[in-house]
C-alpha positions in Angstrom: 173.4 217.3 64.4 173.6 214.1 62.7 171.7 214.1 58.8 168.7 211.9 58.6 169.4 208.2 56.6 169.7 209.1 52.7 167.4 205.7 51.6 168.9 204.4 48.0 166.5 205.3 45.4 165.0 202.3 43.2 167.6 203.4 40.4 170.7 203.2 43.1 169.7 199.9 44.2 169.3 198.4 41.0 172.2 199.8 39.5 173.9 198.3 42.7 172.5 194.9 42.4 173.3 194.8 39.0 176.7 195.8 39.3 177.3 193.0 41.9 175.9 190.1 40.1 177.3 191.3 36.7 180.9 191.7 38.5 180.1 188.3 40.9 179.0 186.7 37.6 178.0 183.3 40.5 175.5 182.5 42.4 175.7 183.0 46.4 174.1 178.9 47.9 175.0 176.6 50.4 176.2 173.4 50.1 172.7 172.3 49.4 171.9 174.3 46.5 169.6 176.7 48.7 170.3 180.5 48.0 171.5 182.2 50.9 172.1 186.0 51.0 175.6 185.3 52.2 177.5 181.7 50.9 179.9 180.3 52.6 182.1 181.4 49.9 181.5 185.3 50.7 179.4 185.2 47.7 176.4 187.9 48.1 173.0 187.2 46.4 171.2 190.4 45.4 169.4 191.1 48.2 172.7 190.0 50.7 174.6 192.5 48.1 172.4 195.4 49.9 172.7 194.4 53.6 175.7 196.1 55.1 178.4 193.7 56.6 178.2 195.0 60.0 174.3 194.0 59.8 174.4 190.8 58.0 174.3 187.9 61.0 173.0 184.0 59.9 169.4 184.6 61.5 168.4 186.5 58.4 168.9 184.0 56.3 166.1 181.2 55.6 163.1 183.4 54.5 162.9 184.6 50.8 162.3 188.9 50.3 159.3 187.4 48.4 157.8 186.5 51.9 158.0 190.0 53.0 155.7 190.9 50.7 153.0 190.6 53.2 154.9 190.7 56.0 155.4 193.7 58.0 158.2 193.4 59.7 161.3 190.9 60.1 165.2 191.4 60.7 165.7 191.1 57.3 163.7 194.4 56.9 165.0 195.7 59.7 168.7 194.9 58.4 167.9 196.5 55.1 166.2 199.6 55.8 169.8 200.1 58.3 170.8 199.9 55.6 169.5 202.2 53.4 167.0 200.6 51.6 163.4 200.8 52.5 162.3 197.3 52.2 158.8 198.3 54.0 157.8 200.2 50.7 156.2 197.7 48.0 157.4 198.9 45.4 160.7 198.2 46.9 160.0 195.2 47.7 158.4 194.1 44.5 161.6 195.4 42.7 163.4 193.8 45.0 161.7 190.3 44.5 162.7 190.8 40.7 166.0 191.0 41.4 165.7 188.3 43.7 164.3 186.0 40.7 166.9 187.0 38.4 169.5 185.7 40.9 167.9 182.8 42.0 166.0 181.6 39.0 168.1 182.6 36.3 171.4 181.0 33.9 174.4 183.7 34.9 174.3 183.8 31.3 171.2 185.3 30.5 171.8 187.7 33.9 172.8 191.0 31.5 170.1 190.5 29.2 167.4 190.3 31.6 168.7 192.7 34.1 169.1 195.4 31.1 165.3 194.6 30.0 164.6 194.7 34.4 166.1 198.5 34.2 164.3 198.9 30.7 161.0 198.2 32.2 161.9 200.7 35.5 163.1 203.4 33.3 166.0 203.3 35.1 168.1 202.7 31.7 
């Protein structure tokens, strides 16, 4: 009998995500400048850090996690709760989207500071 998909809690996948982008210490764009959750580089952004490599194909990219927000469905979704991470629960998604911002908005050099205060305000540090 096969045992039911383990989903990563919010604590696993922020400890995951941070442990990528601290370790990547770049950020995952094309040529453009656009984020992308794969580069052309292998670089990962942190939502691309959580999609398994057998899932990842170039029709997820193009649409932010923000979107999904409101969205209820989307291969991106689907790619991540295959996953193991339940993107179709907000508050997933809404950590998610933090994450998101801190890799996409953010210096790398202010990337521990503000993921340590991200965990501080999750409780997950």
């Amino acid at each position: 009998m096969l045992s039911p998909m383990t989903m990563l809690s919010p604590k696993d996948i922020y400890e995951r995500v941070s442990e990528h982008l601290l370790t990547q210490r770049a950020v995952s764009e094309d040529d453009n400048g656009s984020c992308r959750l794969r580069s052309p580089e292998g670089r990962k952004c942190a939502i691309g850090s959580l999609v398994r490599d057998d899932l990842y194909e170039p029709e997820l990219e193009g649409v932010g996690i923000s979107y999904y927000r409101h969205a209820r469905d989307g291969k991106l979704l689907r790619a991540l709760y295959a996953s193991n991470v339940n993107a179709y629960d907000p508050n997933i998604i809404d950590l998610l989207i933090e994450l998101e911002e801190v890799h996409d908005y953010a210096d790398i050099d202010a990337w521990p500071e503000l993921l340590a205060a991200l965990g501080k305000r999750h409780a997950f540090v």
